[in-house]
Structure formats: C-alpha cells, structure tokens
Backbone as XML, in Angstrom:
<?xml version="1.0"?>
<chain id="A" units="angstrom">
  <residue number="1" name="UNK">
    <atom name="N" x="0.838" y="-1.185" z="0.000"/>
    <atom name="CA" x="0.000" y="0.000" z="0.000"/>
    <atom name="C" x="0.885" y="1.252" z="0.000"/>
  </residue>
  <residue number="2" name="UNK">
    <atom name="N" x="0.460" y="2.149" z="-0.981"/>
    <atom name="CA" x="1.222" y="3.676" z="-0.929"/>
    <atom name="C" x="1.036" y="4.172" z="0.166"/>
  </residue>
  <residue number="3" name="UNK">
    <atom name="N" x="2.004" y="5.001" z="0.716"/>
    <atom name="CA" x="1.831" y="6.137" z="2.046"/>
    <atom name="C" x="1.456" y="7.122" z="1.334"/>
  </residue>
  <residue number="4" name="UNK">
    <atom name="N" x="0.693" y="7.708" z="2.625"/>
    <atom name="CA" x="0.160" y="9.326" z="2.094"/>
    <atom name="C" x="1.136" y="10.269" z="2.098"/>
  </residue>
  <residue number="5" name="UNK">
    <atom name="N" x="1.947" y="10.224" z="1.838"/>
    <atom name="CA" x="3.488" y="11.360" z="1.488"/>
    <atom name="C" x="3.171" y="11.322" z="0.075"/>
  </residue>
  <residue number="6" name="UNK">
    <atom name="N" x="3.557" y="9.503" z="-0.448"/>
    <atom name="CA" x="3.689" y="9.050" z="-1.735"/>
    <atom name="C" x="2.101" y="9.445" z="-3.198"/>
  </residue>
  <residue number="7" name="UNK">
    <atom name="N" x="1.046" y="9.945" z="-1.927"/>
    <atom name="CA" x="0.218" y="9.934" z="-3.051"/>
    <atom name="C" x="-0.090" y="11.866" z="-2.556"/>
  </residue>
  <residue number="8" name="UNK">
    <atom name="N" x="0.557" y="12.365" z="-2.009"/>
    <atom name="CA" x="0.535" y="13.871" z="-2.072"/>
    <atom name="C" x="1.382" y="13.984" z="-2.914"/>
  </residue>
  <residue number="9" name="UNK">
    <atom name="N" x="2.467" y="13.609" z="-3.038"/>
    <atom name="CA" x="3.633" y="14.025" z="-4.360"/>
    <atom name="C" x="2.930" y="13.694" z="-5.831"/>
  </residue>
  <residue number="10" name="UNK">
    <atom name="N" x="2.309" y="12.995" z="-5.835"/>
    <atom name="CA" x="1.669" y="12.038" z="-7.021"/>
    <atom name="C" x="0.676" y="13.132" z="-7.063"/>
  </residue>
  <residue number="11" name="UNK">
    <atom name="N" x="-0.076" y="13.769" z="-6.217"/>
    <atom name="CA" x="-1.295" y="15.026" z="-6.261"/>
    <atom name="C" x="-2.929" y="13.783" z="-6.589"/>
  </residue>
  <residue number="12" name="UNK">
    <atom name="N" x="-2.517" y="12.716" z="-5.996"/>
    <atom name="CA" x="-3.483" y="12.235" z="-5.566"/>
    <atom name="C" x="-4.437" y="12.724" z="-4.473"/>
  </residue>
  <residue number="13" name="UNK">
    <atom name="N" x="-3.819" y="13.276" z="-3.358"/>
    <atom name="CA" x="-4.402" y="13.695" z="-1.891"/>
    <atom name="C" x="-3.770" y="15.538" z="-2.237"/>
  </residue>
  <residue number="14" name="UNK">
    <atom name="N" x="-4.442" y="16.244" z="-1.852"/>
    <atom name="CA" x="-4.351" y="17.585" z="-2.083"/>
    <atom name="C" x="-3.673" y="18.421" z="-1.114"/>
  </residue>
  <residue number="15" name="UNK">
    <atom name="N" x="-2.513" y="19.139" z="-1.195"/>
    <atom name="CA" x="-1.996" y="19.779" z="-0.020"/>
    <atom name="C" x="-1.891" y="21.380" z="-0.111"/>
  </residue>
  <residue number="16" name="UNK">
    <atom name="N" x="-0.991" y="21.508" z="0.497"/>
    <atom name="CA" x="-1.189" y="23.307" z="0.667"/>
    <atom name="C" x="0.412" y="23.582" z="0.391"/>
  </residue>
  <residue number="17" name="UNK">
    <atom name="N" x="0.849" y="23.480" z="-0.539"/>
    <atom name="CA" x="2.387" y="23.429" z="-1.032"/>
    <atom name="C" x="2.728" y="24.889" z="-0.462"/>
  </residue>
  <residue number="18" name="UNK">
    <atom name="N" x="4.303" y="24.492" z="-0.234"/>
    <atom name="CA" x="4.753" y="25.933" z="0.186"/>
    <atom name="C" x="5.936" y="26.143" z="-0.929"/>
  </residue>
  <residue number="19" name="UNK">
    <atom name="N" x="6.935" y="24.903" z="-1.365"/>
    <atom name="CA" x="7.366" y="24.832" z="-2.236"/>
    <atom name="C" x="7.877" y="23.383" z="-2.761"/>
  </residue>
  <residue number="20" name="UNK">
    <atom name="N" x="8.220" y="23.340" z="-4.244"/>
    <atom name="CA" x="8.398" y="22.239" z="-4.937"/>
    <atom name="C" x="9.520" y="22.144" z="-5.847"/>
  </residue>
  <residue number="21" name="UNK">
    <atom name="N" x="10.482" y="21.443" z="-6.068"/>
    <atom name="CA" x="11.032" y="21.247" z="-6.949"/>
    <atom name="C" x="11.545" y="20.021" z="-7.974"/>
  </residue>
  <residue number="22" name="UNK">
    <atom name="N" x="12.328" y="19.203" z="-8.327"/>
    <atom name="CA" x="12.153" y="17.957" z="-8.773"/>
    <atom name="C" x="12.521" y="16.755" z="-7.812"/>
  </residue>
  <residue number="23" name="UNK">
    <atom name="N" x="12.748" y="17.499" z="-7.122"/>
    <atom name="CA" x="13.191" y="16.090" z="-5.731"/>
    <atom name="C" x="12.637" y="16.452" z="-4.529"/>
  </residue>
  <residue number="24" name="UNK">
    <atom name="N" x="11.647" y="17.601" z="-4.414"/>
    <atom name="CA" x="11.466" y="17.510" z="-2.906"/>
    <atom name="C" x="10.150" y="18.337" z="-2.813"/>
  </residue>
  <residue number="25" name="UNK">
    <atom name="N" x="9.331" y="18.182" z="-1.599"/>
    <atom name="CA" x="8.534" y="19.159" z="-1.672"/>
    <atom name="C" x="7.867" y="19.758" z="-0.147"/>
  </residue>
  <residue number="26" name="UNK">
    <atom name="N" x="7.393" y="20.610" z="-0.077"/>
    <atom name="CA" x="7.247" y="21.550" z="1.035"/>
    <atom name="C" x="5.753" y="21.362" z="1.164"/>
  </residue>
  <residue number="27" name="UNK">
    <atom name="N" x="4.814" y="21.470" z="2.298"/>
    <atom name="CA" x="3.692" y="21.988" z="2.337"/>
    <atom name="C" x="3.441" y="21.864" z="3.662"/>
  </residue>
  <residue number="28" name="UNK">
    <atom name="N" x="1.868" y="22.518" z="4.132"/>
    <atom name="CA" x="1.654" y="22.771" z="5.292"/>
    <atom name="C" x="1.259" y="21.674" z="6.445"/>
  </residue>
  <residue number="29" name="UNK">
    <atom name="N" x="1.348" y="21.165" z="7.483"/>
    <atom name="CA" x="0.754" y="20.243" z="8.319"/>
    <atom name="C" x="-0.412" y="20.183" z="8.064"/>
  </residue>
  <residue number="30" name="UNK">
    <atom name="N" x="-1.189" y="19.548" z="8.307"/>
    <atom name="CA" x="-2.885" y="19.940" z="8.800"/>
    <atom name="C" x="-2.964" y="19.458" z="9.368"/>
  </residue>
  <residue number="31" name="UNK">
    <atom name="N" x="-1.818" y="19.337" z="11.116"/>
    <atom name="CA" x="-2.568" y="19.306" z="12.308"/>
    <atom name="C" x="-1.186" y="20.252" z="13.278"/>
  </residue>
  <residue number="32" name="UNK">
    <atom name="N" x="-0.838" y="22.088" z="12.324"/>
    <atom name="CA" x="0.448" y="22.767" z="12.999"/>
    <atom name="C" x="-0.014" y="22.192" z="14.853"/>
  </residue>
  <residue number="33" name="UNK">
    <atom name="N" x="1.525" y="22.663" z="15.241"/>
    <atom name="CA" x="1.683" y="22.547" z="16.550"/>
    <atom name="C" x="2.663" y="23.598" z="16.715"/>
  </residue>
  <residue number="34" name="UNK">
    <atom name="N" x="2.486" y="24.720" z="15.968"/>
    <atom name="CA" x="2.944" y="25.992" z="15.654"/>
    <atom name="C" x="2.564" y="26.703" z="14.737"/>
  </residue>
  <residue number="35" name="UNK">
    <atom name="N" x="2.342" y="28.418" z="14.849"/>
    <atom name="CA" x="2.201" y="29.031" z="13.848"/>
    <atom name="C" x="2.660" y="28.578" z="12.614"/>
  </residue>
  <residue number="36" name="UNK">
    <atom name="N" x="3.484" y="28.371" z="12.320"/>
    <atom name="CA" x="4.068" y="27.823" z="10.812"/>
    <atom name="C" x="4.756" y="26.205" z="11.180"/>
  </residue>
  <residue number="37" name="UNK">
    <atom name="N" x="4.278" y="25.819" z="10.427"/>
    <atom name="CA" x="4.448" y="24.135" z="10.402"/>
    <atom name="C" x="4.448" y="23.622" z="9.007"/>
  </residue>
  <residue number="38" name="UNK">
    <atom name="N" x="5.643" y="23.412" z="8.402"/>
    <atom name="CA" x="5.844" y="22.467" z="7.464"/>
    <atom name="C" x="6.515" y="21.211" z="7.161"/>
  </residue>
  <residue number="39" name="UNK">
    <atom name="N" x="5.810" y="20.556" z="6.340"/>
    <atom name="CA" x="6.310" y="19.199" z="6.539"/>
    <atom name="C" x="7.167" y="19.588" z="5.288"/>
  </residue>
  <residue number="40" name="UNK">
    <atom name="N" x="8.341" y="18.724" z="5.357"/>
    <atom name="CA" x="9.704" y="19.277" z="3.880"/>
    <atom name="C" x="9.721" y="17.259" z="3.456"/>
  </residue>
  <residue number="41" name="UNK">
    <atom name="N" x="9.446" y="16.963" z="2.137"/>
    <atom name="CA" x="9.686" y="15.464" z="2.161"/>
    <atom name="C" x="10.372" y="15.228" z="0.830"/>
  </residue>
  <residue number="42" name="UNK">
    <atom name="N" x="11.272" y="14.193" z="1.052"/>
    <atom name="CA" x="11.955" y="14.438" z="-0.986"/>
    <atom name="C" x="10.862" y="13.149" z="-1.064"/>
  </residue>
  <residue number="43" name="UNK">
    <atom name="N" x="10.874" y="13.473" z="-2.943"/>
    <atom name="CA" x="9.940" y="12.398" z="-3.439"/>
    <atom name="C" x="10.067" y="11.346" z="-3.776"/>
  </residue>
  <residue number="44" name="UNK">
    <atom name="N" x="11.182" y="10.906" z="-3.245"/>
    <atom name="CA" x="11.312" y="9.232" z="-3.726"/>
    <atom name="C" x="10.822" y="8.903" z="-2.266"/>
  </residue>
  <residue number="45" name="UNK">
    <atom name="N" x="10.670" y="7.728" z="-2.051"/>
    <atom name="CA" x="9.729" y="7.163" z="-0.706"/>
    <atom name="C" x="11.245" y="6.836" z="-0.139"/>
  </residue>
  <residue number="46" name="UNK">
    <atom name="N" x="11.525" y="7.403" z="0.803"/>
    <atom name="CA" x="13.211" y="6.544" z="1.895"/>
    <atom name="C" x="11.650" y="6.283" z="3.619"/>
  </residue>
  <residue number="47" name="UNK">
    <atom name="N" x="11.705" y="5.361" z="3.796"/>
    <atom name="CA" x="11.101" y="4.705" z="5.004"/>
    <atom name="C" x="11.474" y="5.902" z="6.036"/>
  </residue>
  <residue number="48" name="UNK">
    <atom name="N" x="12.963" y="5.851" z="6.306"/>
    <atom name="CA" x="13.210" y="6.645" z="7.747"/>
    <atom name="C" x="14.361" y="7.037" z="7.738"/>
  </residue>
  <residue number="49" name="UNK">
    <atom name="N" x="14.948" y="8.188" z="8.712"/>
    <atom name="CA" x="16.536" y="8.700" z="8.204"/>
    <atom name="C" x="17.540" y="7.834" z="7.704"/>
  </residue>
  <residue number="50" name="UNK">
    <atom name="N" x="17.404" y="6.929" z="8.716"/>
    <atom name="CA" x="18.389" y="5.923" z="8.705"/>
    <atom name="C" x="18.399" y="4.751" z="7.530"/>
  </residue>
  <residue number="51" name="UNK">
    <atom name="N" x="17.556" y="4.906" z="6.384"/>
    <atom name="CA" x="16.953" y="4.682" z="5.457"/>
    <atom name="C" x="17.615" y="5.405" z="3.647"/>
  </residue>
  <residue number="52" name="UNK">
    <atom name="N" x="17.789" y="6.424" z="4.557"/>
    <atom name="CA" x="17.902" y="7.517" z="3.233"/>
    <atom name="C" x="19.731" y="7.589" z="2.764"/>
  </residue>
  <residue number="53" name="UNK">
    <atom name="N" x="19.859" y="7.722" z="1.384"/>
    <atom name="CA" x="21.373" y="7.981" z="0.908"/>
    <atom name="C" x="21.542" y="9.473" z="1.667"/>
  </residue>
  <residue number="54" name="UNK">
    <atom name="N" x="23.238" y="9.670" z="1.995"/>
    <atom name="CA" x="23.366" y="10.729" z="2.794"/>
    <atom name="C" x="23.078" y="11.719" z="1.837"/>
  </residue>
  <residue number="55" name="UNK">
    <atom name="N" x="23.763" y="12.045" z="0.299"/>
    <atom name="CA" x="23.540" y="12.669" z="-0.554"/>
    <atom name="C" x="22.227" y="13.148" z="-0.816"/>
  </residue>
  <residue number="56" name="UNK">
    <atom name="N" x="21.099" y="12.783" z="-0.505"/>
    <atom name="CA" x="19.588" y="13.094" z="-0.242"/>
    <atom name="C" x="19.683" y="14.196" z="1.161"/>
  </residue>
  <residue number="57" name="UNK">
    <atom name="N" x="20.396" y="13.909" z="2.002"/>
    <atom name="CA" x="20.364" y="15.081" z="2.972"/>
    <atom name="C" x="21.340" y="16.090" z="2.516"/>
  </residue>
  <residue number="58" name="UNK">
    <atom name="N" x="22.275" y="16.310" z="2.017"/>
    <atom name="CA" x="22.607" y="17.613" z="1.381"/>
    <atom name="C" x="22.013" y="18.557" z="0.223"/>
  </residue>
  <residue number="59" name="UNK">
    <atom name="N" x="21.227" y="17.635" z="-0.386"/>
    <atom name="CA" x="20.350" y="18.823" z="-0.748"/>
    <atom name="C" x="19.161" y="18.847" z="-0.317"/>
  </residue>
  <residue number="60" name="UNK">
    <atom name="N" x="18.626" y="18.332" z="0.406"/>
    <atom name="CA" x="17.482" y="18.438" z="1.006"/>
    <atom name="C" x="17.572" y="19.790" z="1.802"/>
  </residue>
  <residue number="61" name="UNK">
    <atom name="N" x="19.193" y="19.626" z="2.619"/>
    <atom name="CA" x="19.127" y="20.863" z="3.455"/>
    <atom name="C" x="19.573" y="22.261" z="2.777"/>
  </residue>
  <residue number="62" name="UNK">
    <atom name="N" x="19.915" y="22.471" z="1.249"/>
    <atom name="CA" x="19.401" y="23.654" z="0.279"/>
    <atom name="C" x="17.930" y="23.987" z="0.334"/>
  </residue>
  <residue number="63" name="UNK">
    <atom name="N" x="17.646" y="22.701" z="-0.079"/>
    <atom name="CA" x="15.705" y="22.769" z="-0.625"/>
    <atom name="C" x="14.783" y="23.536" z="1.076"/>
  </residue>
  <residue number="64" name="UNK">
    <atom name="N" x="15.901" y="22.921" z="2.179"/>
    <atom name="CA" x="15.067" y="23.815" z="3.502"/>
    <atom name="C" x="15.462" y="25.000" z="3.880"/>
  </residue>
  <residue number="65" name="UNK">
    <atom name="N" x="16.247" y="25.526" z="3.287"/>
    <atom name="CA" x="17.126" y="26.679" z="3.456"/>
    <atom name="C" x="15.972" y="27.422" z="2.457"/>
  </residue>
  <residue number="66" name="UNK">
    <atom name="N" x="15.545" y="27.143" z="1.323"/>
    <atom name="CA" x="14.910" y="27.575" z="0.274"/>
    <atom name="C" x="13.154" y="27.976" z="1.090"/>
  </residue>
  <residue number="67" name="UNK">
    <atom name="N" x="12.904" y="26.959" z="1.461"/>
    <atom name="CA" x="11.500" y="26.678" z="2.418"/>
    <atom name="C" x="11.979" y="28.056" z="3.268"/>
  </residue>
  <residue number="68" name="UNK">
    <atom name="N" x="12.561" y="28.031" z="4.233"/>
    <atom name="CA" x="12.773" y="29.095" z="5.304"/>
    <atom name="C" x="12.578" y="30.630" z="4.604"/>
  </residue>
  <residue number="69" name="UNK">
    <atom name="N" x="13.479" y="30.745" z="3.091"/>
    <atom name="CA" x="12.899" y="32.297" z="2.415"/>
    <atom name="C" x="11.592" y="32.703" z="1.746"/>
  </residue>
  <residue number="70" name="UNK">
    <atom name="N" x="11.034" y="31.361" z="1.785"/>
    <atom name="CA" x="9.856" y="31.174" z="1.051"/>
    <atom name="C" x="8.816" y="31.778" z="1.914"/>
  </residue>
  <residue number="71" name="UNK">
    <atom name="N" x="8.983" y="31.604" z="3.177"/>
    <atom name="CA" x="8.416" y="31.691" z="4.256"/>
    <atom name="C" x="8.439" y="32.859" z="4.824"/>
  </residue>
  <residue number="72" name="UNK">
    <atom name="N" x="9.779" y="33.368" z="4.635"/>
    <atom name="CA" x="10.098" y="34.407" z="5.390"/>
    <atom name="C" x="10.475" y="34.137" z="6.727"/>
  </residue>
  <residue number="73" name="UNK">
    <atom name="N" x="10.990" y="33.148" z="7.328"/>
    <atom name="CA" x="11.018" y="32.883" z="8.893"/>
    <atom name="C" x="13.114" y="32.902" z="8.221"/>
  </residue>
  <residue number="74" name="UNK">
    <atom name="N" x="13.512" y="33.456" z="9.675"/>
    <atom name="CA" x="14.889" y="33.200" z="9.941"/>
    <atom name="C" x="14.788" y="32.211" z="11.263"/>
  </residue>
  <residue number="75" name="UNK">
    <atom name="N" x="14.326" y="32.341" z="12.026"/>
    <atom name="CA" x="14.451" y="31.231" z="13.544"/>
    <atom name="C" x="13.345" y="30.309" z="13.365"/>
  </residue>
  <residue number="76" name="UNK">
    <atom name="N" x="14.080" y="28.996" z="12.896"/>
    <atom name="CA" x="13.053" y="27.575" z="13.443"/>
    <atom name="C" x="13.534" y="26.675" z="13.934"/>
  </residue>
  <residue number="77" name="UNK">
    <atom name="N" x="12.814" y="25.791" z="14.545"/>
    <atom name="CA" x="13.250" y="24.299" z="14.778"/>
    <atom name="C" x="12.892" y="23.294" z="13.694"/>
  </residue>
  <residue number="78" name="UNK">
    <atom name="N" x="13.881" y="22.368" z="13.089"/>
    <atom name="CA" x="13.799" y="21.306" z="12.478"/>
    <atom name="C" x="13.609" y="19.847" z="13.379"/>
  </residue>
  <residue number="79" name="UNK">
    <atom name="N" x="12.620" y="19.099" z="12.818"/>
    <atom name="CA" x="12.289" y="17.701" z="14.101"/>
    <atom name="C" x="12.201" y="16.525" z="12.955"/>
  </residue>
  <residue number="80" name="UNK">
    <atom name="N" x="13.171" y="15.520" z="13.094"/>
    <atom name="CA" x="13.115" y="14.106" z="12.354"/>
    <atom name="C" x="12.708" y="13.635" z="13.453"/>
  </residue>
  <residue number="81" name="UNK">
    <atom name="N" x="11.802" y="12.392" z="12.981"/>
    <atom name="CA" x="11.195" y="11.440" z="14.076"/>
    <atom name="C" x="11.870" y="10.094" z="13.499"/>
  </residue>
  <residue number="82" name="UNK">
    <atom name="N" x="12.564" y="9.108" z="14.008"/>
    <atom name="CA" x="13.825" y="8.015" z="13.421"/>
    <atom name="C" x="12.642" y="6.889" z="14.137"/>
  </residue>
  <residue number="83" name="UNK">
    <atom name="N" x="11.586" y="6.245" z="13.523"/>
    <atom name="CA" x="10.866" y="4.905" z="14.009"/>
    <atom name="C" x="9.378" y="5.458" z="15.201"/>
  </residue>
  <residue number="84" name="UNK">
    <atom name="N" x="8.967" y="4.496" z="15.415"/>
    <atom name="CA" x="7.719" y="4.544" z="16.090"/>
    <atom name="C" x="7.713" y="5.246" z="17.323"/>
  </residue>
  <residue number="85" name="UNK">
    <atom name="N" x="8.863" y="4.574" z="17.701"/>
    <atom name="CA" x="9.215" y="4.707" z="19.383"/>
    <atom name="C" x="9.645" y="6.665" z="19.675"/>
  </residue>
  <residue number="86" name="UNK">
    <atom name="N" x="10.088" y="6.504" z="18.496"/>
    <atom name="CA" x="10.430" y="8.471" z="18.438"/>
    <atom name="C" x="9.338" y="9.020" z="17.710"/>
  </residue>
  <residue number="87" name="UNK">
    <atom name="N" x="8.680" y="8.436" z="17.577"/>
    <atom name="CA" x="7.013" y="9.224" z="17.181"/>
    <atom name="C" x="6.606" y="9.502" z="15.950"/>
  </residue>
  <residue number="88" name="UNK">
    <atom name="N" x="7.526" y="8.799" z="15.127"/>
    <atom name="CA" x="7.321" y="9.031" z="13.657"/>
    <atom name="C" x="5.825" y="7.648" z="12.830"/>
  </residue>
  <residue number="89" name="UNK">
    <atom name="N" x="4.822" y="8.611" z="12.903"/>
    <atom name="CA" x="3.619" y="7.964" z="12.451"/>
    <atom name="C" x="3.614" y="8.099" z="11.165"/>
  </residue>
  <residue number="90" name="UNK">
    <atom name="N" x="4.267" y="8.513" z="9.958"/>
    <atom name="CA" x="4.237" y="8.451" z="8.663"/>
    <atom name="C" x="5.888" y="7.664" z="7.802"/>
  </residue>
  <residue number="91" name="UNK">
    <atom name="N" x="5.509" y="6.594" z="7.826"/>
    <atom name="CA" x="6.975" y="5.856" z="7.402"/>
    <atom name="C" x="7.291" y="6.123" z="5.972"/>
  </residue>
  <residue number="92" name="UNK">
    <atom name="N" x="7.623" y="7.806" z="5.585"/>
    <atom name="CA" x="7.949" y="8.585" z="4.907"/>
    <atom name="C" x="8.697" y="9.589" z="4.928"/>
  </residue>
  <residue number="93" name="UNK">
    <atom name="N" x="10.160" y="9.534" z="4.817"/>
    <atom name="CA" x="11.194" y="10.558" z="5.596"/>
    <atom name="C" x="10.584" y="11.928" z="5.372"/>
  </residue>
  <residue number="94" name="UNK">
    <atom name="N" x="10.417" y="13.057" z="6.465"/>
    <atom name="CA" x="10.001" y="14.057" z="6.325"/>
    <atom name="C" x="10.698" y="14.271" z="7.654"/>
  </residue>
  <residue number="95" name="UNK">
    <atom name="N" x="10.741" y="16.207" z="7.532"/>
    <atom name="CA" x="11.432" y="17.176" z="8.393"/>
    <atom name="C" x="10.104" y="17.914" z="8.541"/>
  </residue>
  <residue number="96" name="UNK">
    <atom name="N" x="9.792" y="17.772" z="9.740"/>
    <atom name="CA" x="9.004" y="18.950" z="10.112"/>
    <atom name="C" x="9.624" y="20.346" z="10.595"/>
  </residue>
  <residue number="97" name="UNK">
    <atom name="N" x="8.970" y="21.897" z="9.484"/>
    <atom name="CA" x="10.028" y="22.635" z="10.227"/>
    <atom name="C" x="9.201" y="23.241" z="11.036"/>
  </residue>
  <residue number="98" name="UNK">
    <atom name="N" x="8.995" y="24.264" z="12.192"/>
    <atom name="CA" x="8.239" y="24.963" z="12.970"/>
    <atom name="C" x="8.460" y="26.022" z="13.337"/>
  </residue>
  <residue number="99" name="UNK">
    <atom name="N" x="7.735" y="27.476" z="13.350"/>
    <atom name="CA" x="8.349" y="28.526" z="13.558"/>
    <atom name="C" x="7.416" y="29.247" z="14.311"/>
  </residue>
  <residue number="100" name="UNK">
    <atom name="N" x="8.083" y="30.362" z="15.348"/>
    <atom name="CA" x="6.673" y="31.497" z="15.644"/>
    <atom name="C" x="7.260" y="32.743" z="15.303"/>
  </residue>
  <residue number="101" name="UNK">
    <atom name="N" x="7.008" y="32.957" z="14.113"/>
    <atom name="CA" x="7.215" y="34.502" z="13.824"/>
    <atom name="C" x="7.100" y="35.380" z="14.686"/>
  </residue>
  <residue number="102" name="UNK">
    <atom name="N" x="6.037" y="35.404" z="15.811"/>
    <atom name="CA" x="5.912" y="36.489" z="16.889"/>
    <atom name="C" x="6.238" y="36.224" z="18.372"/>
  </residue>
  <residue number="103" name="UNK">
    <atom name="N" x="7.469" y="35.183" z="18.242"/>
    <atom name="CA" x="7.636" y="34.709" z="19.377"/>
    <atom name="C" x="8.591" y="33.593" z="19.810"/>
  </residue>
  <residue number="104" name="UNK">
    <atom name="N" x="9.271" y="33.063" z="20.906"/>
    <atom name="CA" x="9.690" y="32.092" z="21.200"/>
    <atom name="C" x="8.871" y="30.717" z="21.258"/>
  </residue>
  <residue number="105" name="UNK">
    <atom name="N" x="9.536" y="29.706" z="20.633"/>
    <atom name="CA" x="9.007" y="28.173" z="20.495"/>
    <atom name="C" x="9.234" y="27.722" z="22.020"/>
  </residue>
  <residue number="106" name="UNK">
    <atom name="N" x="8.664" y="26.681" z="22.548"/>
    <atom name="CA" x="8.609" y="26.388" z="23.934"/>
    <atom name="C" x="9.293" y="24.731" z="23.466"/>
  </residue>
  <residue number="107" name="UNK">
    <atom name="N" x="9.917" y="24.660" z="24.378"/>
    <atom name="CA" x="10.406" y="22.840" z="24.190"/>
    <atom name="C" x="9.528" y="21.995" z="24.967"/>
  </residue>
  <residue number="108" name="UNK">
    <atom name="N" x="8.704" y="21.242" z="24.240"/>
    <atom name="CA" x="7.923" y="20.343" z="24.492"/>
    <atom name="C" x="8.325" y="19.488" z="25.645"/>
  </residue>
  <residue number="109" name="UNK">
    <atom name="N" x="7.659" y="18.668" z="26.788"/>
    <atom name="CA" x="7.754" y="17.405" z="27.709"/>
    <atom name="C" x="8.292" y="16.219" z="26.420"/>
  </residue>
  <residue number="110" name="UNK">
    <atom name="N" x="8.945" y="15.227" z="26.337"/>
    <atom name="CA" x="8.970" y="14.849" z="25.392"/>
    <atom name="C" x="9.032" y="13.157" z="25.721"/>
  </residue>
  <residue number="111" name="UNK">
    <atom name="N" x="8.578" y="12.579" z="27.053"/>
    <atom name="CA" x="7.802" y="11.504" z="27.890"/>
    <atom name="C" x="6.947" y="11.650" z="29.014"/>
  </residue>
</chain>
C-alpha cells in the first residue's frame, strides 16, 4: 500500500504546497503545533533517516534553506522522528520545520 506522502507528491491527496522542486517538496501540516508548520519530504519514498542515501540530505538541506525564504522565517526548529518509538507515524522521511514569527518556540515534555 502507498503512504500518504507518496500519493501527495503524485497530487493524488491535495496539499497546501509551500514549495516544490524535482526532488522535494514543502507543504503545510494539517494538524500545525505551531504558527508555521511544514512538513519538507523528498519524493522518492526513503522509510526513515536511517533509510535515506546521505547525498539526499545535502540537498534536502538547500531545498530547507529555500522553504525558510519562502516563508520568510529566519528562527526555526527542524524535528526528524527516526521509528515509532520516536514518534514518527508516517513511514515517509520528512522534516518537520516549525516557527513562531511572533515569538519564542517552547520545548515540548517529550515523555
């Protein structure tokens, strides 16, 4: 069965793109846990970090550098979730980035 990463890239399931290019793509959460919340995912399906060629994370981290001007945010937090146990419910490598434009981010309880 396809993951729903795999059929938003495909534009099967409809998102709120922030940006796109031939390997990666940007769009909004639809469930933020911050003013600005984007999920950043390249489009080939890698399961989980530990999953992915390293060469996929060097430009990935252009393509989020790109996301951040797109946005207009200079201060965020970036969050990989590596398996179940670290909370990653979509077995589709993605970077969530998070920002509060009008404010300091709070660090979550995180057990």
């Amino acid at each position: 069965m396809e993951c729903i990463f795999c059929k938003i890239v495909k534009g099967e399931i409809p998102s709120k793109k922030v940006l796109e290019n031939e390997k990666f793509l940007a769009f909004h959460d639809i469930n933020p846990i911050a003013p600005v919340h984007v999920l950043i995912i390249p489009k080939e399906h890698y399961e989980k970090f530990n999953d992915t060629p390293n060469e996929i994370f060097c430009e990935m981290a252009d393509f989020i550098k790109n996301v951040a001007k797109e946005l207009n945010i200079t201060d965020y937090r970036l969050i990989t979730n590596n398996g179940s146990n670290a909370g990653q419910e979509v077995f589709h490598l993605h970077v969530h980035m998070v920002s509060n434009p009008n404010g300091k981010l709070k660090w979550p309880k995180l057990v």
